[in-house]
C-alpha positions as CSV (number, residue, x, y, z in Angstrom):
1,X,-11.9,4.4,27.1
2,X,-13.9,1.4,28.5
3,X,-15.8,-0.3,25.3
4,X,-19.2,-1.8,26.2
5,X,-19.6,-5.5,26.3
6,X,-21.7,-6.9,23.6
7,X,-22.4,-10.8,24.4
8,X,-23.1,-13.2,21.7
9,X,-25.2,-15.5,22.6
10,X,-25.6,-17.9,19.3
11,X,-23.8,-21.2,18.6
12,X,-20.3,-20.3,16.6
13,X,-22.0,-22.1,13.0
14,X,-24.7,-19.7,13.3
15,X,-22.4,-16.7,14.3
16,X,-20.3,-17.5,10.9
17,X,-23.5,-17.8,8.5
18,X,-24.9,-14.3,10.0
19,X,-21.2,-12.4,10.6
20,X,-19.1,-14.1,7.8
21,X,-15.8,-12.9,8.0
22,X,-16.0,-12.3,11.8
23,X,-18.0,-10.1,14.1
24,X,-14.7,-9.1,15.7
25,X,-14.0,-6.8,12.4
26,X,-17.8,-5.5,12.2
27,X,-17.6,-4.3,15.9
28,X,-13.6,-3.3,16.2
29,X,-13.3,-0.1,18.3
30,X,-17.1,0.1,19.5
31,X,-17.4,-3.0,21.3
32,X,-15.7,-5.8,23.7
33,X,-16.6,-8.5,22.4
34,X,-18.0,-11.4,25.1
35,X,-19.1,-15.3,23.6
36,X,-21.4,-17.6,25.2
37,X,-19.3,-20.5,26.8
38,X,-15.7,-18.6,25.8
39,X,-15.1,-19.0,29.4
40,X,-14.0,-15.1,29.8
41,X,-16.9,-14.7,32.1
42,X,-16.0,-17.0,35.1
43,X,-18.7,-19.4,34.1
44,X,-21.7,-16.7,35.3
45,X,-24.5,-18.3,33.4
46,X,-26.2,-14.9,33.7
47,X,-23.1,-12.9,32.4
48,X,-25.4,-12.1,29.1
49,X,-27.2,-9.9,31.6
50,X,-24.4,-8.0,32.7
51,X,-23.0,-7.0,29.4
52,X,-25.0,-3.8,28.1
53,X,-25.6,-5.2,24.7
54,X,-27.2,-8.7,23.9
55,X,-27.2,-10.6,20.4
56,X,-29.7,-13.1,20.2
57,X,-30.9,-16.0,18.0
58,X,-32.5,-19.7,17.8
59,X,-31.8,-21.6,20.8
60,X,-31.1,-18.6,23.1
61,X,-32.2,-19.1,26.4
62,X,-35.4,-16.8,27.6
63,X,-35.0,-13.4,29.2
64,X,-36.2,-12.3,32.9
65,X,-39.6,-10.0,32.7
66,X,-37.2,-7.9,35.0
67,X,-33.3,-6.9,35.4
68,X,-31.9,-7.0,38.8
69,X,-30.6,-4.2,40.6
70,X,-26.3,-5.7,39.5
71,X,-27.4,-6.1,36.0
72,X,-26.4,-3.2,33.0
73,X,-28.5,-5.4,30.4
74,X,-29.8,-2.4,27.9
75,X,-30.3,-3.6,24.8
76,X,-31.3,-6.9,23.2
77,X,-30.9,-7.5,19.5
78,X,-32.3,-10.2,18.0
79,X,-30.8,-12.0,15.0
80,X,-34.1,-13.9,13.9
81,X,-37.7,-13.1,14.1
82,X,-39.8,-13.1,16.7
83,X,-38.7,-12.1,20.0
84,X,-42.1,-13.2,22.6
85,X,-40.1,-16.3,23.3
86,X,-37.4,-14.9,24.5
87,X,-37.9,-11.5,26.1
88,X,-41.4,-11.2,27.4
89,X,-43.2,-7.3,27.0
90,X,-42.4,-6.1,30.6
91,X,-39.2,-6.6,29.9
92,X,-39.3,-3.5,27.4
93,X,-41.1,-1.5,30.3
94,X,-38.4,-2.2,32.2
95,X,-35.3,-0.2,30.2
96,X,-33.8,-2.6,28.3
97,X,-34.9,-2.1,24.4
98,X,-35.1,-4.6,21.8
99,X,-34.5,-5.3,18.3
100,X,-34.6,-7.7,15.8
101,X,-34.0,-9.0,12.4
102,X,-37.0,-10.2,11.1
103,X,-36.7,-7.8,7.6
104,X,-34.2,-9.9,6.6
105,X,-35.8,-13.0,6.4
106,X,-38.8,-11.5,4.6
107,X,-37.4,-11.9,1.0
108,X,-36.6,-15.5,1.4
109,X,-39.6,-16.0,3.4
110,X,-41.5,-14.8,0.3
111,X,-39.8,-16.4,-2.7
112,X,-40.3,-20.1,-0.8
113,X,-43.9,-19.2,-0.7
114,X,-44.1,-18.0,-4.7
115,X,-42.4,-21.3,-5.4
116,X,-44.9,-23.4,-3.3
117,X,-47.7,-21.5,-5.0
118,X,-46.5,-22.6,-8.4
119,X,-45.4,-26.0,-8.3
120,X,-48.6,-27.0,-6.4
121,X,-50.5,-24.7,-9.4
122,X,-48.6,-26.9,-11.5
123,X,-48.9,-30.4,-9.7
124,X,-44.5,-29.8,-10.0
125,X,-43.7,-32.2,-6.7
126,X,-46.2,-34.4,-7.8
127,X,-45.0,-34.6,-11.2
128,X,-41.4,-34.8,-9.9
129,X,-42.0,-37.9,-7.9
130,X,-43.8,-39.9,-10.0
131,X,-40.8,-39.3,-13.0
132,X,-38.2,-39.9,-10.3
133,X,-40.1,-43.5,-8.7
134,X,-41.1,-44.7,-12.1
135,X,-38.7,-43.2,-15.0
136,X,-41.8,-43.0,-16.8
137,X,-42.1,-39.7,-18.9
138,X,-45.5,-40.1,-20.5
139,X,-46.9,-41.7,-16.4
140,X,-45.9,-38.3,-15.1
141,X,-48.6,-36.8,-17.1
142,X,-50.9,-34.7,-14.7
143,X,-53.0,-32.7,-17.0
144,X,-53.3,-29.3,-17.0
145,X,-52.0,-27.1,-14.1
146,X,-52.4,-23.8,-13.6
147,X,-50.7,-20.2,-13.9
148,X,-50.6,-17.6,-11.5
149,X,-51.9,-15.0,-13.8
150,X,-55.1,-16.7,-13.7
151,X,-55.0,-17.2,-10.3
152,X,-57.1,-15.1,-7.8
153,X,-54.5,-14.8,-4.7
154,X,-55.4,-14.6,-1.3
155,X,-52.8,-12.6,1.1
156,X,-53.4,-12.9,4.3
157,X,-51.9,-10.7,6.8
158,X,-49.5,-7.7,5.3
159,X,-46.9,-8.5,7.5
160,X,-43.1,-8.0,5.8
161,X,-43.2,-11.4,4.2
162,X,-46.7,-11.1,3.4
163,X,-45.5,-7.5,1.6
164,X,-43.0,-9.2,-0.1
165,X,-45.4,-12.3,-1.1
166,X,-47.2,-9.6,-2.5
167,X,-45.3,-8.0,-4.9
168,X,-44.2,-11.2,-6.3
169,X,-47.9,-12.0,-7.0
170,X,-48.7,-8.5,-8.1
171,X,-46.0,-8.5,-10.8
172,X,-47.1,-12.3,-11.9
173,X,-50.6,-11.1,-13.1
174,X,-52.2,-12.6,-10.4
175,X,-55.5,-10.7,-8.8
176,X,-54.4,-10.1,-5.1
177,X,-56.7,-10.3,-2.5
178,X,-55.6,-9.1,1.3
179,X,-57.2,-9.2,4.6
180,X,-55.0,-7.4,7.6
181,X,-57.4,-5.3,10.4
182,X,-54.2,-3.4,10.5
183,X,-54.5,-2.4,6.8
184,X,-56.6,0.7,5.0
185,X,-58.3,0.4,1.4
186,X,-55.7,2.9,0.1
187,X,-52.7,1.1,1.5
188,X,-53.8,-2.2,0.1
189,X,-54.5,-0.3,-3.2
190,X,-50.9,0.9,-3.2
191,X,-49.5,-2.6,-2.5
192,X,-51.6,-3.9,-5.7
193,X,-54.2,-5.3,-4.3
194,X,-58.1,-5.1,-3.1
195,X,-59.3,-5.2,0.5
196,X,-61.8,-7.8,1.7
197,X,-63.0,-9.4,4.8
198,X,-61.4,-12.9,5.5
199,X,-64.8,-14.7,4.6
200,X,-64.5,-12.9,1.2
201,X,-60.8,-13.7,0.5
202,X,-61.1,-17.5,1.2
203,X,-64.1,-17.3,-1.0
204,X,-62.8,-16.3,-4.0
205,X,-59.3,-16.9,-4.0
206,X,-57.7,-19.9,-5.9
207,X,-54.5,-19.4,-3.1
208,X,-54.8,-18.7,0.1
209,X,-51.3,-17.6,1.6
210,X,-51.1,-17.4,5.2
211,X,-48.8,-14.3,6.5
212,X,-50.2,-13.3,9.6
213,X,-48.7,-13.1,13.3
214,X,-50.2,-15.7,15.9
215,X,-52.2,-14.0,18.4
216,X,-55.3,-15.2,20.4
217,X,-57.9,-13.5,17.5
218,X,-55.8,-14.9,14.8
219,X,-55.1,-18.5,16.1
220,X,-56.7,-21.6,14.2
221,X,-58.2,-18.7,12.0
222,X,-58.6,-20.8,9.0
223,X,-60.4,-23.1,11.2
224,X,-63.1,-26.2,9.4
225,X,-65.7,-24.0,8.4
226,X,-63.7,-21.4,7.3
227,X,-61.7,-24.1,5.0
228,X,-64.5,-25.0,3.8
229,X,-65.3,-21.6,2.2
230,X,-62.0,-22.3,-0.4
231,X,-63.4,-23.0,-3.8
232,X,-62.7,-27.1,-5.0
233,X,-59.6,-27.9,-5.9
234,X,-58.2,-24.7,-3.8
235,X,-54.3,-24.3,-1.9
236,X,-53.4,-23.1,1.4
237,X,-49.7,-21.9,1.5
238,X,-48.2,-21.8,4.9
239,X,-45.0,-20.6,6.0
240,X,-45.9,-18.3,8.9
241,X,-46.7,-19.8,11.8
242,X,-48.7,-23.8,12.5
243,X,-50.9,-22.2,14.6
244,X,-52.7,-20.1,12.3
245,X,-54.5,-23.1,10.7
246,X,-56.8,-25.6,12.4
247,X,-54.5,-28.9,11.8
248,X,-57.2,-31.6,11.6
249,X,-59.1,-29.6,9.7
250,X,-56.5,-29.2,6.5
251,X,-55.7,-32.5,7.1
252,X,-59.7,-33.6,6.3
253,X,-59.4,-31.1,3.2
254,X,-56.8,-32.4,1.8
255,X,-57.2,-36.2,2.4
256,X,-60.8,-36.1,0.7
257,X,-58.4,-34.2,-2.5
258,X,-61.0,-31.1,-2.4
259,X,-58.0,-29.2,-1.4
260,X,-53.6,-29.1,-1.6
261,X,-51.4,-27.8,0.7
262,X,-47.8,-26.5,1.0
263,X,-46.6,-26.7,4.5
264,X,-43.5,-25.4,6.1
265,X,-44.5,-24.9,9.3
266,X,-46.0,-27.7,11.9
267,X,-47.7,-28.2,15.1
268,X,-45.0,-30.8,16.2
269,X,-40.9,-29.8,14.8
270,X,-39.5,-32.1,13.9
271,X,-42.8,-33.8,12.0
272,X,-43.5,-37.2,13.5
273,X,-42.5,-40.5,11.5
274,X,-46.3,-41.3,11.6
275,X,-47.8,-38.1,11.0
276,X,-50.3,-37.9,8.4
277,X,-48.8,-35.7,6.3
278,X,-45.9,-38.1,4.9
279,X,-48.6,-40.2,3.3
280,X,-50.6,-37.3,1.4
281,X,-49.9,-37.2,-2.3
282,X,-51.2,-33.6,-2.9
283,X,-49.4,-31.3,-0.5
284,X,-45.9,-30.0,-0.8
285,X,-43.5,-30.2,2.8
286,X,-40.5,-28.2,3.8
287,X,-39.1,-28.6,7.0
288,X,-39.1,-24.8,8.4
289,X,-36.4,-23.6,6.2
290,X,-38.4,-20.5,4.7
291,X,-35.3,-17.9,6.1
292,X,-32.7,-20.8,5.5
293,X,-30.9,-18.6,2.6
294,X,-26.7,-17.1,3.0
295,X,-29.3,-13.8,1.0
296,X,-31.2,-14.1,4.6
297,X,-28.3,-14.8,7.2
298,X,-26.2,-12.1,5.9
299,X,-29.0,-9.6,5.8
300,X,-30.1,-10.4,9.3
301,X,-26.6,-10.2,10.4
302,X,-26.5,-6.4,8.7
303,X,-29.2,-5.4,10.5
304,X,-27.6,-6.4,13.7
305,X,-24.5,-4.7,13.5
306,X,-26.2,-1.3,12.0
307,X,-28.5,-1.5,15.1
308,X,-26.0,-2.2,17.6
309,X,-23.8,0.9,15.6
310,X,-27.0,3.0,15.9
311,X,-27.7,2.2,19.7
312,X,-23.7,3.0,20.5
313,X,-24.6,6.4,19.0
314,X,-27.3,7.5,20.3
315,X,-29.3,7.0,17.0
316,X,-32.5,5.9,16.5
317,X,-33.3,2.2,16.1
318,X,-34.5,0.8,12.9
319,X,-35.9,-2.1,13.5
320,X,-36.8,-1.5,17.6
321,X,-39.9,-3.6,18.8
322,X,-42.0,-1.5,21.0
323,X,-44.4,-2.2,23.7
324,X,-47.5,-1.6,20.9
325,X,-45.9,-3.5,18.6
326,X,-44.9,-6.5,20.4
327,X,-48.2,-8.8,19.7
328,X,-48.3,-7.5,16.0
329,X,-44.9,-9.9,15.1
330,X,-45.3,-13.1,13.2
């Protein structure tokens, strides 16, 4: 028996944190394992394309929108989120069928943005700074902050992490706004929450968490004048994607102090040495790291393998991306 030839196509540190023990074990007797740059495929720098399986990740190299007539390429499964980077939609037109592992990034995803949404509530990395720069307990003294449970949430877009978001919320007391054209009133009901137009959620919510895909209708979406609808002394959370928010216009928000921020994602990665947002007291920065979790790697790594098992058995795909679903992914 001839075993198909599954290609990995991530850099070995990022094989170990999604595989652990070795993807060798996870695949024994179902698959021929092939690496990127192993040299066991004479140096074809399209090899990928003739194995029949493809495992993909950050820093992969794009895909053709078409296979050649040599190539056996029939299903791509990707280890992150995402996949319009890297294997455009005609590509799924075209017999090859794709995957990814986006569900297991959503937890992580999630819990970065609760813990944004409470230490800005709270003024924490404010606080945190100014004890650490002047070992002054009683010059750390911010006032009041503010809990979640009397916090009026904003949600928007019910994508997995914004699901997950969710229920974190729901089950801190908070009231839970959502705004997702994909959503129904009974849907959002189940999930815990009411809803409302995006003029309406911005309006009345304390937070506004951003959660949404970036497509042409949703790009620079909170944009100035939408902003400017946030009640004073209102945050934006953002750990979907940079393009969902109109840069300059947060920027002017939160340098006037009418509104904080909690950033994670950014129109320039790396952020610039002069960028504005090193020198803003009232925002919170991580650098991109919302799925950076072993809970994350390993799950996305799961989800690989079981879809890869699935695919060799003629089962149904769990987490397959399909031509009607393509634009709909954060």
């Amino acid at each position: 028996m001839v075993l198909p030839v599954v290609y990995v196509d991530l850099p070995r540190a990022l094989e170990a944190e999604l595989f652990g023990d070795g993807i060798e074990q996870k695949l024994r007797g179902i698959g021929r394992l092939v690496r990127r740059g192993d040299g066991s495929v004479d140096g074809d720098s399209d090899a990928r394309l003739r194995a029949e399986v493809l495992i993909t990740g950050w820093g992969s190299a794009p895909l053709p929108e078409r296979l050649g007539l040599e190539d056996r390429l029939r299903l791509v499964v990707h280890s992150a989120g995402t996949i319009r980077a890297l294997a455009p939609q005609g590509l799924l037109s075209g017999g090859v069928r794709v995957s990814q592992a986006s569900a297991g990034m959503a937890q992580s995803v999630a819990e970065l943005a609760l813990y944004m949404t409470i230490a800005r509530l709270r003024d924490l990395d404010r606080i945190d700074r100014a004890m650490v720069g002047t070992h002054d307990w009683t010059g750390a003294d911010f006032g009041l902050g503010r809990t979640l449970a009397d916090a009026a949430v904003g949600v928007v877009g019910a994508s997995r992490v914004g699901r997950a978001y969710l229920r974190l919320v729901v089950a801190a007391g908070s009231e839970v706004l959502v705004y997702d054209p994909y959503l129904d009133d009974q849907e959002a009901k189940s999930l815990g929450a009411r809803l409302v137009p995006l003029e309406t959620l911005v309006s009345q919510s304390v937070v506004v968490a951003l959660h949404a895909p970036v497509r042409e209708e949703t790009r620079h979406m909170l944009d100035a004048q939408t902003l400017a609808l946030i009640p004073d002394g209102g945050l934006v959370i953002n750990t979907a994607r940079a393009a969902l928010v109109d840069t300059d216009a947060l920027l002017d928000e939160v340098r006037s102090g009418r509104l904080s921020a909690a950033v994670d994602v950014f129109d320039e990665e790396p952020l610039p040495p002069d960028s504005e947002w090193w020198q803003l007291p009232n925002v919170l920065l991580t650098p991109h790291l919302g799925a950076r979790t072993w809970h994350s790697r390993r799950t996305q790594g799961a989800i690989v393998i079981d879809e890869i098992r699935r695919y060799l058995n003629g089962l149904d795909l769990r987490h397959e991306v399909l031509p009607d679903t393509y634009d709909l992914m954060a």
